[in-house]
C-alpha positions as CSV (number, residue, x, y, z in Angstrom):
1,X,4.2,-7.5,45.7
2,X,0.6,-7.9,44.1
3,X,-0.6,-11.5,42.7
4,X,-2.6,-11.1,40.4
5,X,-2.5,-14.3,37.9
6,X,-2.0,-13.6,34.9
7,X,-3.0,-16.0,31.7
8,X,-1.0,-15.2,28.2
9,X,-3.2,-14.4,25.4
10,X,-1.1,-16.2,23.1
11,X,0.0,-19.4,24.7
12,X,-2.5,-19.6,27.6
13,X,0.2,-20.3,30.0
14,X,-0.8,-19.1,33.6
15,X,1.6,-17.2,35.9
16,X,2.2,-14.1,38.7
17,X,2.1,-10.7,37.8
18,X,5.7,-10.4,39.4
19,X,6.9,-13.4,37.1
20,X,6.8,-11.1,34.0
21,X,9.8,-10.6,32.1
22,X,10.4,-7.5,30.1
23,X,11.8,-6.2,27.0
24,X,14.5,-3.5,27.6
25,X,14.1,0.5,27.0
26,X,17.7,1.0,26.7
27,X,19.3,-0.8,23.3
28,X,22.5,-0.1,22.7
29,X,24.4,-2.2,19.7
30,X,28.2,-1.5,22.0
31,X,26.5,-2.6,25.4
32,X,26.2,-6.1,25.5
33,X,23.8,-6.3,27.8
34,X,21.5,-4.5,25.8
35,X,22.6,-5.3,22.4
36,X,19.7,-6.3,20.0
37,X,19.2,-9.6,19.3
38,X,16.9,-12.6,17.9
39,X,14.7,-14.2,20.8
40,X,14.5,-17.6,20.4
41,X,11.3,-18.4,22.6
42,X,9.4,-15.5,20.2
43,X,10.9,-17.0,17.6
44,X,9.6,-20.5,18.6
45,X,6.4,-19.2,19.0
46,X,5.6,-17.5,15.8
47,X,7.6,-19.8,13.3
48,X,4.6,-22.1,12.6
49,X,2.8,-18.9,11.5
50,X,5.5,-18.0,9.6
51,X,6.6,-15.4,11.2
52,X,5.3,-12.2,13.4
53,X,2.5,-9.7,13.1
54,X,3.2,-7.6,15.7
55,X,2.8,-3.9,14.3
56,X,5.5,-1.6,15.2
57,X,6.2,2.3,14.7
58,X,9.1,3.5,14.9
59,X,7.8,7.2,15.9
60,X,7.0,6.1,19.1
61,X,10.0,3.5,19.6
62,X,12.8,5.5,21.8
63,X,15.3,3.3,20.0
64,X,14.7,3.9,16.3
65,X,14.2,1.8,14.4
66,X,14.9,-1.5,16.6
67,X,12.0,-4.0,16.4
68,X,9.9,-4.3,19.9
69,X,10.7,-8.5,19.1
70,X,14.7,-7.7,18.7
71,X,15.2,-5.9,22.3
72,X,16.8,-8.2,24.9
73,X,14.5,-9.6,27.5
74,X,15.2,-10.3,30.9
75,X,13.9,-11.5,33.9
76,X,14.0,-9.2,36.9
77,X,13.8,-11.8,39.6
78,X,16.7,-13.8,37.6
79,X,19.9,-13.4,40.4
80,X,22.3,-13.5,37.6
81,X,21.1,-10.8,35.4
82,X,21.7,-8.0,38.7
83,X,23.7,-6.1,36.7
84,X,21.4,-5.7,33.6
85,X,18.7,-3.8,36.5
86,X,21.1,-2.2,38.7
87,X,21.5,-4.9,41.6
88,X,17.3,-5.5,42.9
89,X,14.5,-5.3,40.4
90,X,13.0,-2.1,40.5
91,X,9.5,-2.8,39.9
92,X,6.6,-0.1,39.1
93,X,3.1,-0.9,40.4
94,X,-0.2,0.1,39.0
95,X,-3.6,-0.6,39.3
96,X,-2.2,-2.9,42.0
97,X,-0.1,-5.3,39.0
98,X,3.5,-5.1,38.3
99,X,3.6,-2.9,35.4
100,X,7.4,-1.7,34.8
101,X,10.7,-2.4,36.1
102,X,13.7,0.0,35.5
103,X,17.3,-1.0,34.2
104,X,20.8,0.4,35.4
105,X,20.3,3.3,33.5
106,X,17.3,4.2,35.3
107,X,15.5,3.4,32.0
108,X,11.3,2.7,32.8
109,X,10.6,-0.3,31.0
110,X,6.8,-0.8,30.4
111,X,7.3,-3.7,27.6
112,X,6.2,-6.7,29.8
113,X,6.0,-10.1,28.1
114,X,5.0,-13.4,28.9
115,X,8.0,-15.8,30.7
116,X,7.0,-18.7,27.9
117,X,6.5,-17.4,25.1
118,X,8.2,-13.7,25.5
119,X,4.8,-12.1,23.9
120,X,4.0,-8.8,24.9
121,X,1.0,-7.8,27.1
122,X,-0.8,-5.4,26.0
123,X,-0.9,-2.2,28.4
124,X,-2.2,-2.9,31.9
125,X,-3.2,-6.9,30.3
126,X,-3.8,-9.3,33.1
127,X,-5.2,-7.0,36.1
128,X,-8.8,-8.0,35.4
129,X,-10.8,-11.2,34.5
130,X,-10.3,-12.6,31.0
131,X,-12.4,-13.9,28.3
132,X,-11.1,-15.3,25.0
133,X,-13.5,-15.2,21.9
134,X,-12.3,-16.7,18.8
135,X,-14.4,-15.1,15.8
136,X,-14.3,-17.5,12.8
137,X,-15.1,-17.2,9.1
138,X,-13.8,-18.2,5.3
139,X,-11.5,-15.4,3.5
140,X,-14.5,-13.1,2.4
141,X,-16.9,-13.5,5.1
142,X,-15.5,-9.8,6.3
143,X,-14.1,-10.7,9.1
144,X,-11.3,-8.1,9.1
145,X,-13.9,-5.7,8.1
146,X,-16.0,-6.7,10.9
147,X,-13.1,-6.4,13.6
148,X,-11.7,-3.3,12.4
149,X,-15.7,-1.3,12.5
150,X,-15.1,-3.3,16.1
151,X,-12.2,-1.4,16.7
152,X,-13.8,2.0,15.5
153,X,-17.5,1.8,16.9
154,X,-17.5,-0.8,19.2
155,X,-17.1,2.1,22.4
156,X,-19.4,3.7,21.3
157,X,-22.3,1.2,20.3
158,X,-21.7,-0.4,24.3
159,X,-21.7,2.8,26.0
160,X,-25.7,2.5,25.1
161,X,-25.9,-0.3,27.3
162,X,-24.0,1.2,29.6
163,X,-21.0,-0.5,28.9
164,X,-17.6,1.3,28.6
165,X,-15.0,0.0,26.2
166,X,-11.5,0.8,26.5
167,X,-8.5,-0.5,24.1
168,X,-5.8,-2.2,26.2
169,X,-3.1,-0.8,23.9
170,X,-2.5,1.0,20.7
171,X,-2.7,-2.2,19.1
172,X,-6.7,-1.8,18.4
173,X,-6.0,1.8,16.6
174,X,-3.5,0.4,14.7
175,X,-4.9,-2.8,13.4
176,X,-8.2,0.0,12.4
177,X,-5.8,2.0,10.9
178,X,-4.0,-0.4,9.0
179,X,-7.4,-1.6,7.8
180,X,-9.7,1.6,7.1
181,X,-12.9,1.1,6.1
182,X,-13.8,4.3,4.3
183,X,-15.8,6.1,1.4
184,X,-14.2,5.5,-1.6
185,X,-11.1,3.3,-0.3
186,X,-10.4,-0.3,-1.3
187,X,-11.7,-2.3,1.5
188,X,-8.9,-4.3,3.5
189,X,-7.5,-7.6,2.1
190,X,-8.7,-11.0,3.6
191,X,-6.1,-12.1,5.9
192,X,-4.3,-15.2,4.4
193,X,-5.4,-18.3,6.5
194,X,-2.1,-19.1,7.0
195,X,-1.6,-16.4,9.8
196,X,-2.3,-15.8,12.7
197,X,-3.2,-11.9,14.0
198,X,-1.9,-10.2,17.3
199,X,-5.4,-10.9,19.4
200,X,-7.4,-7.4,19.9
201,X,-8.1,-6.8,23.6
202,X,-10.5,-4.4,25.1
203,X,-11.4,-3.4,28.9
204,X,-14.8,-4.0,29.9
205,X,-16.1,-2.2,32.5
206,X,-20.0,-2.3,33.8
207,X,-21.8,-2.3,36.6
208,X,-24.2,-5.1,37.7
209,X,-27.9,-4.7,38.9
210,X,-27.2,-3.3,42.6
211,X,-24.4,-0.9,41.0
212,X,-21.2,-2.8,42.0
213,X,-18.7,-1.6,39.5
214,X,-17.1,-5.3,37.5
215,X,-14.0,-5.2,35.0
216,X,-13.1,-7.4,32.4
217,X,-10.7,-8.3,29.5
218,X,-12.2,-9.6,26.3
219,X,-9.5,-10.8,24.1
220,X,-10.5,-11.4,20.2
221,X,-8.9,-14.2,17.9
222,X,-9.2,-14.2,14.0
223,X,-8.9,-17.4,13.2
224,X,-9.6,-18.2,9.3
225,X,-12.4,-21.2,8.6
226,X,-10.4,-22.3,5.9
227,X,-7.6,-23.8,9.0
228,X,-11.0,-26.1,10.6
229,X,-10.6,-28.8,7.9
230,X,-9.7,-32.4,8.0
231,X,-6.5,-33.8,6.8
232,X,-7.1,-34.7,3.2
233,X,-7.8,-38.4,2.9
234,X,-7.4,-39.3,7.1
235,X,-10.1,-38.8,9.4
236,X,-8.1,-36.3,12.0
237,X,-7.8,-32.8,11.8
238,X,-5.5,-30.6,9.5
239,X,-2.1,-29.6,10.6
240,X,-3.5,-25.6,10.4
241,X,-6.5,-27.0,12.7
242,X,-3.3,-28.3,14.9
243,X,-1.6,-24.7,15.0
244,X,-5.3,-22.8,15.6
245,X,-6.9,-25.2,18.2
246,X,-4.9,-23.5,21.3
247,X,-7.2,-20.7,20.7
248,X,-10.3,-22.5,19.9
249,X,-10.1,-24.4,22.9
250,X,-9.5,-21.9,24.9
251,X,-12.6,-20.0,24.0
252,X,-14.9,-18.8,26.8
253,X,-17.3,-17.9,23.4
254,X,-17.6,-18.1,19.6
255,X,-18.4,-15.7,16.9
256,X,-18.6,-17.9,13.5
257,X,-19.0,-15.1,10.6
258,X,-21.0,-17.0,7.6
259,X,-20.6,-15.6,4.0
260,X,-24.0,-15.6,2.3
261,X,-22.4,-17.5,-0.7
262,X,-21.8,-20.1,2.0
263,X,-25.4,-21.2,1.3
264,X,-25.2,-21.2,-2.5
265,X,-24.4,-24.8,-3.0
266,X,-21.4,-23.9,-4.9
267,X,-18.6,-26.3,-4.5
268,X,-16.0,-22.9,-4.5
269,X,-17.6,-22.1,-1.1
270,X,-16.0,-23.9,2.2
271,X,-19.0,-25.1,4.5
272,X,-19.5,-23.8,7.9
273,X,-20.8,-27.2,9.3
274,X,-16.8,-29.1,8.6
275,X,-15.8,-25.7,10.6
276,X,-18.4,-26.5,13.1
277,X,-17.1,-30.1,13.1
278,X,-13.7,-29.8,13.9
279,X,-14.4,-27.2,16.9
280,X,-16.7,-30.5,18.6
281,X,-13.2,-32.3,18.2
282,X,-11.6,-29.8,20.5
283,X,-13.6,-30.0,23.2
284,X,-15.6,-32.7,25.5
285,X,-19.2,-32.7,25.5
286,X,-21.0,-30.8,28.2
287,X,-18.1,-27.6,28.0
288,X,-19.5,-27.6,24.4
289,X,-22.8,-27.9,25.3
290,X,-22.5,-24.2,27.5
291,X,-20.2,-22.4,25.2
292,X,-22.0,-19.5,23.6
293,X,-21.4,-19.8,19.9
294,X,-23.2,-16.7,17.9
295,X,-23.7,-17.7,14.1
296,X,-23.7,-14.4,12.1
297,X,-25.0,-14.1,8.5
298,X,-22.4,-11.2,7.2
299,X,-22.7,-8.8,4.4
300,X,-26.3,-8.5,5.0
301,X,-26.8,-5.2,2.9
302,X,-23.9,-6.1,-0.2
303,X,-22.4,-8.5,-2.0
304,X,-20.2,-11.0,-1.4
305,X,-16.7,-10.1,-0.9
306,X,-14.4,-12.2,-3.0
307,X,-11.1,-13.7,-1.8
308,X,-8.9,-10.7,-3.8
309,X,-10.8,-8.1,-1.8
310,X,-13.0,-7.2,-4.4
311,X,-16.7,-7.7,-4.6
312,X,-18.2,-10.1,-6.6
313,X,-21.2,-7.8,-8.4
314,X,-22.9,-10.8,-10.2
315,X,-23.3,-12.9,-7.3
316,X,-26.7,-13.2,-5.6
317,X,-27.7,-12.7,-2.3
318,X,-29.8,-14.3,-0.1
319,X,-30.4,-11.6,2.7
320,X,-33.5,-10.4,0.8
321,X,-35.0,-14.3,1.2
322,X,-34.6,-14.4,5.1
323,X,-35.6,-10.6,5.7
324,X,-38.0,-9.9,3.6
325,X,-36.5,-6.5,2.8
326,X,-34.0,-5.3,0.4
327,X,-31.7,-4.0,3.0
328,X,-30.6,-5.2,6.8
329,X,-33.4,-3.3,9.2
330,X,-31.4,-1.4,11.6
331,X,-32.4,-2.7,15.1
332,X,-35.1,-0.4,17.2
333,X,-33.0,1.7,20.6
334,X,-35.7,1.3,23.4
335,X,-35.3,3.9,26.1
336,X,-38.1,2.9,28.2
337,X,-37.0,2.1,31.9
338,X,-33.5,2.3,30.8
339,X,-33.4,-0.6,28.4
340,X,-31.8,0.0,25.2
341,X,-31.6,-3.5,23.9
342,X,-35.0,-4.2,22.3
343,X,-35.8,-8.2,22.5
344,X,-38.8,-7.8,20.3
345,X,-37.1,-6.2,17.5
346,X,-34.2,-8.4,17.7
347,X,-36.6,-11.9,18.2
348,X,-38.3,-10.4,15.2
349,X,-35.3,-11.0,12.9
350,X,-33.5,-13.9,14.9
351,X,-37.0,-16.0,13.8
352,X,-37.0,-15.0,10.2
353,X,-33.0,-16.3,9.9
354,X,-33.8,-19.6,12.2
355,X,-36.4,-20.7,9.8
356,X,-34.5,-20.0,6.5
357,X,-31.9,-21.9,8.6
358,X,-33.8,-24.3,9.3
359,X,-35.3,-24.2,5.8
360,X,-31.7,-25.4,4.5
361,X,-31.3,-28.3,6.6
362,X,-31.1,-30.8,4.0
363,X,-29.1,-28.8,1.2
364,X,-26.5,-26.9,4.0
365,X,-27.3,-29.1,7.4
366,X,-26.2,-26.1,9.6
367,X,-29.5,-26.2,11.6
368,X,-28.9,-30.1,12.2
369,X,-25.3,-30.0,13.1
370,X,-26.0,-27.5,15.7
371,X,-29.1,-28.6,17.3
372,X,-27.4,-31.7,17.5
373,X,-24.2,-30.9,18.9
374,X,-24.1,-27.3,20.6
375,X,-26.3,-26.3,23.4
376,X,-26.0,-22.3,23.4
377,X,-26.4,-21.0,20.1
378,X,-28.1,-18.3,18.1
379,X,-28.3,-16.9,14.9
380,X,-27.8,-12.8,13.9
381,X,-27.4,-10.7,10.6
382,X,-24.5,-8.4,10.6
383,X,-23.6,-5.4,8.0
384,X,-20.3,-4.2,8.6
385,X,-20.3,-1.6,5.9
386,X,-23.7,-0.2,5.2
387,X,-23.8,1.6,2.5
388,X,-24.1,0.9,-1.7
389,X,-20.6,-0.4,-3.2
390,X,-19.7,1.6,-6.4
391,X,-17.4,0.3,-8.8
392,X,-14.3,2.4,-9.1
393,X,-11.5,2.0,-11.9
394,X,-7.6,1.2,-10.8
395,X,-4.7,1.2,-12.4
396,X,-3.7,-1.3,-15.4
397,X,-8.3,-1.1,-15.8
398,X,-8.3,-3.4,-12.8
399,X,-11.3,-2.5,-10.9
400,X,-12.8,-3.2,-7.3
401,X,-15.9,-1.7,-5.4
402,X,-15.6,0.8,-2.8
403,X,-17.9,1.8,-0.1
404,X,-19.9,5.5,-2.0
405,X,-20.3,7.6,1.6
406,X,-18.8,7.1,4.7
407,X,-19.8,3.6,6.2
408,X,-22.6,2.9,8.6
409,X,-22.4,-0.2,10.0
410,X,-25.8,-2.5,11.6
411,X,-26.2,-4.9,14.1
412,X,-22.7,-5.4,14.6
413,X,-22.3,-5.4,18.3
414,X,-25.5,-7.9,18.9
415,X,-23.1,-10.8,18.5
416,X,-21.6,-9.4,21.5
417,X,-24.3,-8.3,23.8
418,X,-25.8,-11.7,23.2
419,X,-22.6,-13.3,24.5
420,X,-22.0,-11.2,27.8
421,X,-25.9,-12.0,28.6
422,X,-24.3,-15.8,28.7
423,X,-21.1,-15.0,30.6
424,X,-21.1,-14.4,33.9
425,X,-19.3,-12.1,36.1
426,X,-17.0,-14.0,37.5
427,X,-14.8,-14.7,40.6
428,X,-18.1,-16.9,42.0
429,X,-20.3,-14.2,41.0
430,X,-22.4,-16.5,38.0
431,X,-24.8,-13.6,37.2
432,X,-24.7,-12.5,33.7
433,X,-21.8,-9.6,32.2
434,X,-25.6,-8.1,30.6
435,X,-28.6,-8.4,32.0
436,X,-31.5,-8.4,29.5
437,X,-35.1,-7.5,30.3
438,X,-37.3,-10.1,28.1
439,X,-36.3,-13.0,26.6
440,X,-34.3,-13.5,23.9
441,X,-35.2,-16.4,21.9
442,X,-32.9,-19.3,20.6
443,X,-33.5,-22.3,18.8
444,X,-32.7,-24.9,20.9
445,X,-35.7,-23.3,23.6
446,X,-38.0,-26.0,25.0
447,X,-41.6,-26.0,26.1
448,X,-42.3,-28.5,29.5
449,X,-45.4,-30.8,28.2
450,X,-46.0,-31.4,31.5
451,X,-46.7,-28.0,33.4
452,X,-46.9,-25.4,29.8
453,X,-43.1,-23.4,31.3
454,X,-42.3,-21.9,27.8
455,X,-38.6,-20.5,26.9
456,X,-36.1,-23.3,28.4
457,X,-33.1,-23.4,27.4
458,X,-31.4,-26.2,25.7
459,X,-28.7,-26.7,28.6
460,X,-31.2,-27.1,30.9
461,X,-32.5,-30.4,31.1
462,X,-35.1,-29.9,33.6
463,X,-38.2,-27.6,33.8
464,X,-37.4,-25.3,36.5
465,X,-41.2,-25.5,37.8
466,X,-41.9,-28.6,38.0
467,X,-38.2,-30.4,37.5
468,X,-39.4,-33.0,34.9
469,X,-37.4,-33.4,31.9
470,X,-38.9,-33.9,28.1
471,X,-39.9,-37.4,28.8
472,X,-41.3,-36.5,32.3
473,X,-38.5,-37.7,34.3
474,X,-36.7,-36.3,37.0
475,X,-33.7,-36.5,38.7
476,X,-33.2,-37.1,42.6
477,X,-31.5,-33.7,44.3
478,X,-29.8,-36.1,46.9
479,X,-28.5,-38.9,44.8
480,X,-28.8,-37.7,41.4
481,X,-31.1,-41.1,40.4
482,X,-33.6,-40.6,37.5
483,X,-37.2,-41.5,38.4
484,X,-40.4,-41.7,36.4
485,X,-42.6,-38.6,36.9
486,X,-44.9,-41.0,38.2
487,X,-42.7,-41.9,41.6
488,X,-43.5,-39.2,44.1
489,X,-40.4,-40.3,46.2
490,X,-36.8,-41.6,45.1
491,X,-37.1,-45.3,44.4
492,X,-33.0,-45.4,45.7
493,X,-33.3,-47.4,49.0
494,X,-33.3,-45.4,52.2
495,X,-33.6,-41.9,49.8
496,X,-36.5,-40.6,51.2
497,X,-36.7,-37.5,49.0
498,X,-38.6,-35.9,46.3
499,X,-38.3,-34.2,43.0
500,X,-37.9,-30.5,45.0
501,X,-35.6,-31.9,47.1
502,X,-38.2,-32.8,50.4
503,X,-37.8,-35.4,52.7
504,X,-39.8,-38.0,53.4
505,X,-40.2,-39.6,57.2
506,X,-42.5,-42.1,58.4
507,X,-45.4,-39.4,59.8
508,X,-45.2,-36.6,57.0
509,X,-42.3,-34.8,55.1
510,X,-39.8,-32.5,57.2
């Protein structure tokens, strides 16, 4: 059997492909065995979210119009459920994983789930490397808009860098489709805070700089800002920050979507920074310190989407003060020596939002909360929609704003390229997912005094020239003592060995 481990995207629990349990094909109401029924582990997960969103359509469903969450699950490697597979499991493999088992009826059953929680897997879910990125926002920031143009361009937009994109499951069309963003079509509702989404999971697959083929999963999370808050009147978290943290926490990266009005000052607005707060609760210090956490200024072209779904026409915007230009620049496609992603043009922009950032450190103390708590940061402008927003009359004269020609979204994947330049490969390979010519700057870069090395990063505390740190210290590579930059050998007793790791013996350094 293969064994590949596999790690739920919904409970994070950890197990062997072969451990799977599955839904059945066959339901039959006069079969026992097969009867429909309520699953009470499925059930246990999803009641604190009040209830399911797993989509379902019954054109495709061999059963009718039996919900995927009502079939009977069973474990193939169970001894006393023989009978429901035929005497021993049948299993199918694919792409080296277990991927379907079949039932006495000679029924394939694809429909794996996890053995915890009795989720389903998407497609082939769990034969490559995961990553989990939570992307976090008020109601109105756009972050359904923003995953569903994910869903729609997102292959397309990556295959420039030479990155293909592949949906792990229907799911991806499905959530697009239930939320179109389209010319002259209401834009999707705000997801209430209250519930939690089926993650979105995509197939990565690259190639690194010597041409070795690499796969990975990336698994998405909405998770609604309004859920990171403190109880009201006690200094611990909410309960909703309770339900959501599994999947903070999780988090090999963070997308935090900001809504414009977010820097208005208005008291209607929920703050990014209590968001920004409650995620440093969830983790320890230096795992904080490396995760990549992209802050994205949405609705850089419009107006502020309000919590109804409509757009609020009178309300200002503040894109214009940090770019300079009345609209969101579209970034610049480099084709020279194969790069496509331009670090000037995207520097360019990065510095005009990290000084009005920084400009709004007393009023909105984004700028302060993260240079003082995360290490891996930066700052982006994202436009999921692109185009003007026309008022358009509905029934009963209610009205809303609709999108006047087919939607052209900006800077939308940026987020994500930034990201996979941070992640590594994997399996002991720590290379970066992208490798990007130049340098992309970030604000919590660093400038050695000592030797002039410009462009180190925040999480490293060391110039890697001459190994001093801001205040010209530096730390022994055999003991791990600090020592002034003064002390040309350890002062540890019996040490013997300098900044670069030399050793010192009594006629000269070997």
């Amino acid at each position: 059997m293969p064994g590949h481990m596999i790690t739920c995207p919904y409970c994070f629990k950890q197990f062997d492909d072969s451990k799977v349990h599955f839904r059945m094909e066959t339901v039959d109401p006069d079969e026992e065995a097969f009867a429909p029924r309520t699953d009470e582990k499925y059930e246990e997960f999803w009641e604190p979210f009040g209830g399911t969103t797993e989509l379902f359509s019954p054109s495709r469903d061999r059963a009718g119009d039996v919900s995927p969450w009502l079939r009977p699950v069973y474990d193939p490697m169970d001894p006393s459920k023989k009978e429901v597979f035929g005497g021993s499991a049948r299993y199918l493999v694919g792409d080296d994983i277990v991927i379907g088992v079949k039932d006495r009826h000679d029924a394939v059953t694809e429909r794996r789930v996890c053995p915890a929680c009795h989720n389903p897997l998407p497609g082939r879910y769990g034969r490559y490397p995961v990553k989990f990125i939570s992307l976090i926002g008020i109601s109105g920031a756009g972050k359904t808009v923003y995953l569903s143009q994910l869903c729609k361009f997102m292959a397309a937009r990556m295959g420039a860098y030479n990155i293909a994109v592949m949906p792990t499951s229907a799911y991806a069309y499905e959530y697009m489709t239930t939320n179109r963003v389209a010319a002259n079509a209401l834009l999707p509702q705000p997801t209430p805070p209250e519930i939690f989404q089926q993650p979105l999971c995509f197939d990565f697959h690259f190639r690194d700089s010597t041409g070795q083929p690499h796969s990975q999963t990336f698994v998405f999370y909405d998770i609604a800002g309004e859920n990171l808050q403190f109880a009201e009147g006690r200094a611990d978290i909410a309960e909703s920050a309770r339900r959501f943290g599994p999947f903070i926490r999780h988090s090999d990266a963070i997308i935090m979507l900001i809504d414009p009005m977010q820097f208005s000052g208005d008291d209607d607005h929920e703050d990014a920074v209590t968001a920004l707060t409650v995620i440093d609760s969830m983790f320890d210090r230096e795992r904080l310190r490396h995760l990549p956490l992209a802050v994205c200024i949405s609705q850089a072209d419009g107006k502020p989407q309000l919590p109804d779904g409509t757009i609020d026409k009178y309300a200002p915007t503040f894109c214009s003060d940090i770019i300079h230009v009345p609209a969101l620049p579209e970034m610049r496609v480099n084709e020279g020596m194969g790069e496509r992603f331009s670090v000037t043009d995207y520097n360019e922009l990065r510095d005009r939002i990290d000084a009005f950032v920084r400009s709004m450190a007393y009023d909105v103390p984004l700028h302060t909360t993260l240079s003082m708590t995360y290490g891996c940061y930066n700052y982006f402008m994202i436009e999921s929609i692109g185009v003007d927003l026309v008022e358009q009359e509905g029934e009963g004269g209610f009205s809303f704003m609709v999108p006047s020609a087919t939607p052209r979204p900006k800077r939308i994947i940026e987020p994500i390229l930034w990201i996979l330049s941070k992640l590594p490969i994997g399996r002991g390979d720590m290379r970066p997912i992208l490798e990007v010519r130049g340098f992309i700057n970030e604000p919590g870069d660093w400038t050695c005094q000592f030797c002039g090395r410009p462009h180190i990063r925040a999480t490293e505390d060391f110039c890697p020239n001459c190994r001093l740190n801001r205040f010209g210290q530096w730390r022994c590579p055999s003991c791990g003592v600090l020592n002034s930059g003064a002390s040309e050998w350890c002062a540890t007793k019996g040490c013997k060995t300098d900044r670069f790791g030399n050793r010192k013996k009594m006629f000269g350094v070997f």
